[in-house]
C-alpha positions in Angstrom: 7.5 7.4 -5.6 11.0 8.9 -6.7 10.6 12.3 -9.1 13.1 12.7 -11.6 11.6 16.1 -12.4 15.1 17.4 -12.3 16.8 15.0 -14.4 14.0 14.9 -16.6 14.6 18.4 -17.0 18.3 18.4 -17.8 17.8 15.3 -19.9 14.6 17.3 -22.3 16.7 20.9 -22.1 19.7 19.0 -23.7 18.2 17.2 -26.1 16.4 19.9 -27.6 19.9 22.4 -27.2 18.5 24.8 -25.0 20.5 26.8 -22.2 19.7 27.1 -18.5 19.1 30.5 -19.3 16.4 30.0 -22.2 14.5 28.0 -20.1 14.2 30.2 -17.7 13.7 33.3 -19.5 10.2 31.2 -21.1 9.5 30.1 -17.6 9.9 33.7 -15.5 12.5 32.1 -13.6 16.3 32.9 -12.7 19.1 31.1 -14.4 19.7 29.6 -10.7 16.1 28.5 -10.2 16.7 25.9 -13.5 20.4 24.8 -12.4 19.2 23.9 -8.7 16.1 22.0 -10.8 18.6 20.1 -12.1 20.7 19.3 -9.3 17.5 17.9 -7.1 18.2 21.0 -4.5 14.7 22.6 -4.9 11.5 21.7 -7.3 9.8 23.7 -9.7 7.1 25.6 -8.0 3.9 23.5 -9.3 2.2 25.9 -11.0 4.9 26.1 -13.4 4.6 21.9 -14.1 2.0 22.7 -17.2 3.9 25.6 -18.7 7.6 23.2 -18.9 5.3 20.5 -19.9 3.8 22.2 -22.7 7.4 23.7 -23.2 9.0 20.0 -23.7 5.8 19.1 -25.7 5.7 16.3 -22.9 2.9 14.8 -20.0 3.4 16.4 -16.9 3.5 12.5 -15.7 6.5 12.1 -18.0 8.4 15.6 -16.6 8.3 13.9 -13.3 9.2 10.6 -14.2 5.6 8.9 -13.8 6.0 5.7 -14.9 2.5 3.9 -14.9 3.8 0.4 -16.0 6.7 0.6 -13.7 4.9 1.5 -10.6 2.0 -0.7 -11.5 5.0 -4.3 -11.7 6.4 -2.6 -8.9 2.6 -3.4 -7.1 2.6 -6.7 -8.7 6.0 -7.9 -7.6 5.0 -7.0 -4.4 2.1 -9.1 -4.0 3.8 -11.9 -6.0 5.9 -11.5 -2.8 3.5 -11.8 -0.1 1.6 -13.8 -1.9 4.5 -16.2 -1.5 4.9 -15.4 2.2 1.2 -16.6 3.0 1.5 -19.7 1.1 4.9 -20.6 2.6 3.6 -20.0 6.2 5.5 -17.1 7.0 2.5 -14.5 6.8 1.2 -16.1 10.2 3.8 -14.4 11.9 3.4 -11.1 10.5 -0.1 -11.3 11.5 0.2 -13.0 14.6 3.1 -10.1 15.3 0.4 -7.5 14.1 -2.3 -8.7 16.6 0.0 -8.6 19.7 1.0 -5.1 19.0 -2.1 -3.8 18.4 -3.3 -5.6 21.8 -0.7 -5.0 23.9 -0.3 -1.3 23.4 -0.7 0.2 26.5 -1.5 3.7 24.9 -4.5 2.7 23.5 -8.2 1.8 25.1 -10.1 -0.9 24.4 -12.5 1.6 21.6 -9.1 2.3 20.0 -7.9 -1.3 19.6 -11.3 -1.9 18.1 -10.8 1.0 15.9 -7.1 -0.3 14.5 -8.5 -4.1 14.5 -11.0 -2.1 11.9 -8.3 -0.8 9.9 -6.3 -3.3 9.9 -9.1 -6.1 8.8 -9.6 -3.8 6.2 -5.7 -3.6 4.8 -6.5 -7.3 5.2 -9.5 -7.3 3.0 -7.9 -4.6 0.4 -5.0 -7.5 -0.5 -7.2 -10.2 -0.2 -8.9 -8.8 -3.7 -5.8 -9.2 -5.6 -5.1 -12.3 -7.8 -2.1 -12.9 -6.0 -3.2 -13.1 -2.5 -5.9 -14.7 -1.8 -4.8 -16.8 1.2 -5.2 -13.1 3.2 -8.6 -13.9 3.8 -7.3 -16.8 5.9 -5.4 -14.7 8.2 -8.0 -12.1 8.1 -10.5 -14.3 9.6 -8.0 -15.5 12.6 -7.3 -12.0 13.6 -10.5 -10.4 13.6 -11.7 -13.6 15.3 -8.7 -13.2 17.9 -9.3 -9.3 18.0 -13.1 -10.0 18.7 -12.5 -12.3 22.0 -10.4 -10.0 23.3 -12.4 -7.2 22.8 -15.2 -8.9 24.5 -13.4 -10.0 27.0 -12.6 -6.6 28.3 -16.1 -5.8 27.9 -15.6 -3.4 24.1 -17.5 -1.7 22.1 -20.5 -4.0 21.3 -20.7 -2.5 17.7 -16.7 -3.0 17.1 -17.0 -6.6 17.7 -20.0 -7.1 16.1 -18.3 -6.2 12.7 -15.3 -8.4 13.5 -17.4 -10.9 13.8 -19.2 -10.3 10.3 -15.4 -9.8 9.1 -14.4 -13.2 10.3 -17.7 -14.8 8.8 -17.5 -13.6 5.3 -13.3 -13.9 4.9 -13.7 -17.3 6.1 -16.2 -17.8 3.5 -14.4 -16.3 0.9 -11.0 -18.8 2.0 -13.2 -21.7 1.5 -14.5 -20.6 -1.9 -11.0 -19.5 -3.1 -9.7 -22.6 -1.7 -11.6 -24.8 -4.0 -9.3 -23.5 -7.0 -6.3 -23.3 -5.1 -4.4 -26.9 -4.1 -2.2 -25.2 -1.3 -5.0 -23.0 0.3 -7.8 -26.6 0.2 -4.0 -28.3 2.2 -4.7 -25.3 4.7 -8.2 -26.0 5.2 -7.2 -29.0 7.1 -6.2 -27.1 9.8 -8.3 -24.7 12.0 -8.7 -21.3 11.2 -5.3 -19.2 12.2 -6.3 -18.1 15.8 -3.9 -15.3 17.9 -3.3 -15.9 21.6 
């Protein structure tokens, strides 16, 4: 998130014709503290975010340049996006991409692949609960599948695979129910279930 505390600043002090100096006579600051504000060099310290609020008769989230709706389109463009990447086939690689890296690090052991598989089924899960990606579960269920076999393989944590298991189980249910309203995901269902090498 960008703050525009600074330029919020300048924009508020202008509009209201107050000087640098004003402003930082009411906040107990130097005239230098409120021009270097305003340039972006430093930030005011936080405790003084309610006093220029109050000051500017504004939010703190508008001093800083919070902009709920913007941020929140920003999240929905962005799963628009992906959204779009899963349906058009592209998301397999990303995922397939994610599984090899994860299993190929040599850095990590087989209780810490489990770990990340864990985390990263759940970052899976999280964007499967939007409207505009449901086809995650889909993917979800190949990797934590693929991530299971491996992991038993080399003889991992019991519990770790256990819960991939249940992961697969329940996102592949979920697909198949989300499927039935959704033409392109019920086209996928006549393939198997994405599985990583």
């Amino acid at each position: 998130m960008n703050i525009y505390i600074g330029e919020n600043i300048r924009r508020l002090r202008l509009s209201r014709q107050i000087t640098q100096e004003q402003l930082s006579v009411a906040m107990g600051v130097s005239c230098a503290a409120v021009s270097k504000w305003e340039r972006g060099e430093t930030l005011p310290d936080i405790s003084l975010l309610p006093m220029l609020a109050h000051y500017f008769s504004v939010s703190i989230d508008e001093l800083i340049g919070y902009d709920a709706a913007r941020i929140e389109e920003e999240i929905r463009h962005f799963l628009e996006e992906h959204g779009r990447l899963f349906r058009d086939g592209k998301g397999a690689l990303a995922v397939n991409k994610k599984c090899s890296e994860l299993w190929f690090c040599r850095g990590l052991s087989p209780e810490e692949k489990g770990e990340a598989a864990l985390a990263v089924c759940a970052a899976l899960e999280s964007l499967g609960r939007t409207a505009f990606c449901g086809e995650a579960d889909y993917f979800l269920s190949g990797f934590a599948a693929g991530m299971a076999r491996k992991l038993q393989e080399t003889k991992g944590h019991r519990a770790v695979v256990e819960r991939l298991c249940g992961i697969r189980e329940e996102a592949e249910r979920r697909f198949r129910e989300y499927s039935e309203t959704d033409p392109a995901a019920k086209e996928i269902l006549n393939y198997d279930f994405l599985d990583f090498p």
